[in-house]
N, C-alpha and C positions, 0 to 999 in steps of 0.2 A: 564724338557725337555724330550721328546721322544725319543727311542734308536731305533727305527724303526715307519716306518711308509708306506702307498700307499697315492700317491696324481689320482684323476680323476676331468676330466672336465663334469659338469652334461650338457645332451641334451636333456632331456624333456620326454623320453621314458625309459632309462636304471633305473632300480631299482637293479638288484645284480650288487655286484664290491665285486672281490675275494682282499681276505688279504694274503699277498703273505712273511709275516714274520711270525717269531717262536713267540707262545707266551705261557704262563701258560694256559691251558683250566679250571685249578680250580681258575686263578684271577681274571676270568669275569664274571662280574655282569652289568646288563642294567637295571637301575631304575632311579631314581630322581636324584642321585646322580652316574655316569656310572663307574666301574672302571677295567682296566684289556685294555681294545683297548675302546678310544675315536671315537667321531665320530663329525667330526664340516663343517658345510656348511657357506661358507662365512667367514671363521677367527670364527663362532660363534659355540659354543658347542652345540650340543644336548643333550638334556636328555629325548626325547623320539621319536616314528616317525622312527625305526628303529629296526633290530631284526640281532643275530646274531647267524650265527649255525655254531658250531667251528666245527662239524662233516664234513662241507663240506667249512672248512674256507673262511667265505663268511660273508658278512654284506647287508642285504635289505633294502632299505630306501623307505618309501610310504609315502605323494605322490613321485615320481621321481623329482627329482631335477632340476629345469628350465636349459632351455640353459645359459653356461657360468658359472652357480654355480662351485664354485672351491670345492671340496671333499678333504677332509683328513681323512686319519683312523688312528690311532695312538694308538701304544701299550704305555701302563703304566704300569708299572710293581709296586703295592703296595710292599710298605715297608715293610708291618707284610702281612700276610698272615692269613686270617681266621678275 
């Protein structure tokens, strides 16, 4: 379960959606397997189709997400580190 999280509704043009929790900048990783802040359209996880740049705590997602897609971003904080 997630200890924070931002939910958005996508409208077919917005692609940044800021992340607006505290999280580790060295627990996130975005690959095949994501971990550190999830990123799921529809209840469904991504694993790619998105980019995150903790410098400007911010998550992009191309293409933008149709009207009505529900956005969650969700921090995960891994258990081991490294």
């Amino acid at each position: 379960m997630a200890f924070s999280y931002d939910s958005y509704t996508g409208n077919g043009s917005t692609t940044v959606y800021a992340i607006s929790f505290n999280y580790i900048t060295s627990t996130v990783v975005v690959s095949g397997s994501p971990k550190g802040i999830e990123v799921y359209l529809d209840n469904i996880k991504q694993t790619s189709g998105y980019t995150i740049d903790t410098s400007l705590d911010r998550v992009t997602i191309t293409p933008a997400p149709a009207t009505g897609v529900n956005i969650q971003i969700l921090r995960r904080t891994p258990r081991a580190l490294g």
